[in-house]
C-alpha positions as CSV (number, residue, x, y, z in Angstrom):
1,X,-72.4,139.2,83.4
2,X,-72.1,142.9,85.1
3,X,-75.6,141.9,86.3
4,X,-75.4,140.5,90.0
5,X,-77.9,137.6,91.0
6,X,-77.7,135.7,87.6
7,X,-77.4,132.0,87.7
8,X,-77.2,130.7,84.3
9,X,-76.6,132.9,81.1
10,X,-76.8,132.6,77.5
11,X,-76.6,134.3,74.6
12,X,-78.7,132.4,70.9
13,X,-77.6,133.1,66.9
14,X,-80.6,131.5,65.1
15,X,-79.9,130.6,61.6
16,X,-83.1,131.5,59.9
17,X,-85.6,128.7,59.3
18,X,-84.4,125.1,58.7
19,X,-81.1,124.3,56.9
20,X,-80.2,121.5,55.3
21,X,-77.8,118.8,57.1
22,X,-76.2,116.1,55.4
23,X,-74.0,113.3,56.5
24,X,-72.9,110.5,54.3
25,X,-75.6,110.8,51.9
26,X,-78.3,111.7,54.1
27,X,-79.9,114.9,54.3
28,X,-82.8,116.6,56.5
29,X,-83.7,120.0,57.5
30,X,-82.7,121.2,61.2
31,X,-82.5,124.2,63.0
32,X,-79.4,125.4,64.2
33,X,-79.0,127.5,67.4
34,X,-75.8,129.2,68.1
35,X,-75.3,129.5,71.9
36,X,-73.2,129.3,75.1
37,X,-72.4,126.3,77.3
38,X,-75.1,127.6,79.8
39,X,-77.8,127.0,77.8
40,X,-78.0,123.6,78.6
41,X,-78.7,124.9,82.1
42,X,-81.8,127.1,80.9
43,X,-83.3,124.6,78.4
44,X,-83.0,121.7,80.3
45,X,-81.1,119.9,77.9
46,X,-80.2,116.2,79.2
47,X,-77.1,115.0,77.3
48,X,-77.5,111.3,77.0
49,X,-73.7,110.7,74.9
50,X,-70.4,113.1,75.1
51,X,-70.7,116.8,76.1
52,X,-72.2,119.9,75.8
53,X,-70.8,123.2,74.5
54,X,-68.2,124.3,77.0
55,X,-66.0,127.4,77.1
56,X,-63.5,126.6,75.1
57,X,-65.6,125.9,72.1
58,X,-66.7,129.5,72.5
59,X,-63.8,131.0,72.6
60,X,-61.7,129.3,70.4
61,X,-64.7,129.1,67.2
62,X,-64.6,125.9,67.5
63,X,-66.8,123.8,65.2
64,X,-68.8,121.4,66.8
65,X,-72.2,120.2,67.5
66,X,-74.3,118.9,69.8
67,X,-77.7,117.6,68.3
68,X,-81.0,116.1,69.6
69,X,-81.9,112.0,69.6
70,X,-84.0,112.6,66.2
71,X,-80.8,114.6,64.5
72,X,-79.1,111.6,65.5
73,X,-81.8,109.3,64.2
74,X,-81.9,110.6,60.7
75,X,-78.4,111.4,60.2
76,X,-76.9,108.3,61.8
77,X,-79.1,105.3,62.6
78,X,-77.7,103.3,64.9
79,X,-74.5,104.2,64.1
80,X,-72.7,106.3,67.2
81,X,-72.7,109.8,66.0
82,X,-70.0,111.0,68.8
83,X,-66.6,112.1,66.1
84,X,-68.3,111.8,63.2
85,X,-69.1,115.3,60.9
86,X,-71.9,116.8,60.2
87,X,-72.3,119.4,57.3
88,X,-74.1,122.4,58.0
89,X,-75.0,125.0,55.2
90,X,-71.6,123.8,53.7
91,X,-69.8,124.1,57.2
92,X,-68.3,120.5,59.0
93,X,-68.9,120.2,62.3
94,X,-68.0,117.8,64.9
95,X,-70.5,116.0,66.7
96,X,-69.3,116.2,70.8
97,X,-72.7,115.1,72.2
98,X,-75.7,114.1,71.6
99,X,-79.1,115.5,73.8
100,X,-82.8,115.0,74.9
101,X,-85.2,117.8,75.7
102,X,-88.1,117.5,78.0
103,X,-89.6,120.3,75.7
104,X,-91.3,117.8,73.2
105,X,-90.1,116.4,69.4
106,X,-89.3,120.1,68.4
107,X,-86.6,120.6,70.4
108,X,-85.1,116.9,69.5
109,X,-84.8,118.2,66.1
110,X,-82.1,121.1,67.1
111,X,-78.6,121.2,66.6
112,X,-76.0,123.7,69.0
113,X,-73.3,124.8,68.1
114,X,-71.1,127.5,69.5
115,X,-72.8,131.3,69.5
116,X,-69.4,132.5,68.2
117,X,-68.6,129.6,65.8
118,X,-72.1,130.5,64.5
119,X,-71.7,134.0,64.5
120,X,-68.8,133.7,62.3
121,X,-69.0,131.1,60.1
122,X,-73.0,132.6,58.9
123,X,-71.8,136.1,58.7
124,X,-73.6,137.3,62.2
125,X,-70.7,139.5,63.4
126,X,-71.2,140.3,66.9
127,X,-75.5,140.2,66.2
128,X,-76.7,137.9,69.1
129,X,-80.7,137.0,68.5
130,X,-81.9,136.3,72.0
131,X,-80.4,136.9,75.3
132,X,-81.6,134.1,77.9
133,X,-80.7,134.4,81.9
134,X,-82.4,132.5,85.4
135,X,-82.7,134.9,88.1
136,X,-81.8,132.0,91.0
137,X,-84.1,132.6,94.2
138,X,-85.1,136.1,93.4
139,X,-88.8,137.0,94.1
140,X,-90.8,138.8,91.4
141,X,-89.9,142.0,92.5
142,X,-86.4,141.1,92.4
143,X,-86.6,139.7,89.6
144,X,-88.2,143.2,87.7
145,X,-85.5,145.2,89.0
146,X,-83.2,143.0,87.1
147,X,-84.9,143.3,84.1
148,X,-84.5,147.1,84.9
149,X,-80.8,146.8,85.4
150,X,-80.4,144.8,81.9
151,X,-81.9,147.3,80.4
152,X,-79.8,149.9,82.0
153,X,-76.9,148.2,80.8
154,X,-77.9,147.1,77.2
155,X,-78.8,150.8,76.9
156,X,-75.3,152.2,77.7
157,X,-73.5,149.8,75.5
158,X,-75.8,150.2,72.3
159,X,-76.6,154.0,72.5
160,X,-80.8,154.1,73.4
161,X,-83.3,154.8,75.5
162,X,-83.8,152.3,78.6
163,X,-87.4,152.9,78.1
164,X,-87.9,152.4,74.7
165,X,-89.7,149.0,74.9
166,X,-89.2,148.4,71.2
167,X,-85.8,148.6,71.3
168,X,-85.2,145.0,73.3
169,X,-88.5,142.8,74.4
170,X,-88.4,141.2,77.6
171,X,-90.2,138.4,78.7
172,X,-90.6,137.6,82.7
173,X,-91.3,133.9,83.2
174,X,-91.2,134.5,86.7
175,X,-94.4,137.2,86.3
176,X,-96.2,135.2,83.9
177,X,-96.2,132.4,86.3
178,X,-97.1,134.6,89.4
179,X,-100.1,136.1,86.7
180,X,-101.1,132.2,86.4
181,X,-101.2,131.6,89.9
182,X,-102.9,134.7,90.8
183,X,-105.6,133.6,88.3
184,X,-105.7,130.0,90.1
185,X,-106.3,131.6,93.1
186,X,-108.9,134.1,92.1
187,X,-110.6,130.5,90.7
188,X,-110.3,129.0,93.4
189,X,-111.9,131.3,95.3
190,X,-114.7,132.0,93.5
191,X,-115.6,127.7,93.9
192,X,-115.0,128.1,97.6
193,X,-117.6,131.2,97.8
């Protein structure tokens, strides 16, 4: 948040693997993702029923979910999931909303729930798994000397070396897709010559 230029931002708490849901006799294996309300945002999740996370389910550990059309589909039928619990590795949640995902069937089959609800409830103390931000407008350049400035700021809250690459991986979307469209180009070219 110290980091100026961000648009959305999100932390993730993965529980490792699938777990096992159940609601009123049924049971299915789902992963669960801990996160913040601007995830939706930076997944492009499209809730089709209730709500997503918001802040107040962060910071008040609340526990509720918000799970993809084929959660709902196996859990619930046709029966309206929006109320009704779900158990999570022996946890109740509320289901607030129900989501689809551009993303493909994969993503359908994930369940949100609140990064600090997570983070409690499965022992994760303050361990967050994945950091996830949009740099707005910014131009590839701009958008490296953000990743510099994260760095820089992870670095002096958790004691090492800014340019230990090890100690947190970063992924550039923004470069990839510049790399891609370079390579476009430089085909392109070579057709036209």
């Amino acid at each position: 948040r110290d980091l100026p230029g961000l648009a959305y931002l999100s932390g993730r708490f993965f529980l490792s693997g699938s777990v096992p849901v159940s609601r009123a006799g049924n049971t299915a294996a789902f992963e669960v993702r801990g996160c913040h309300p601007d995830h939706q945002y930076l997944e492009r999740t499209i809730v089709q029923a209730g709500r997503f996370i918001n802040d107040l389910d962060v910071s008040d550990r609340r526990k509720v979910a918000v799970i993809g059309s084929t959660v709902e589909r196996v859990l619930f039928g046709s029966e309206d999931p929006l109320g009704q619990m779900i158990n999570v590795r022996g946890v109740n949640y509320e289901v607030v909303g129900v989501f689809e995902d551009v993303g493909g069937e994969g993503e359908l089959r994930l369940i949100y729930v609140p990064l600090s609800t997570a983070q409690l409830v499965y022992h994760g103390g303050n361990e967050v798994h994945q950091i996830l931000f949009t740099t707005g407008a910014a131009s590839v350049a701009e958008s490296a000397a953000m990743i510099r400035s994260t760095r820089q700021i992870l670095a002096a809250r958790h004691h090492f070396d800014p340019a230990d690459r090890r100690a947190v991986q970063v992924s550039n979307n923004l470069l990839r897709f510049r790399k891609l469209m370079d390579i476009f180009d430089w085909v392109q070219t070579f057709v036209w010559i």
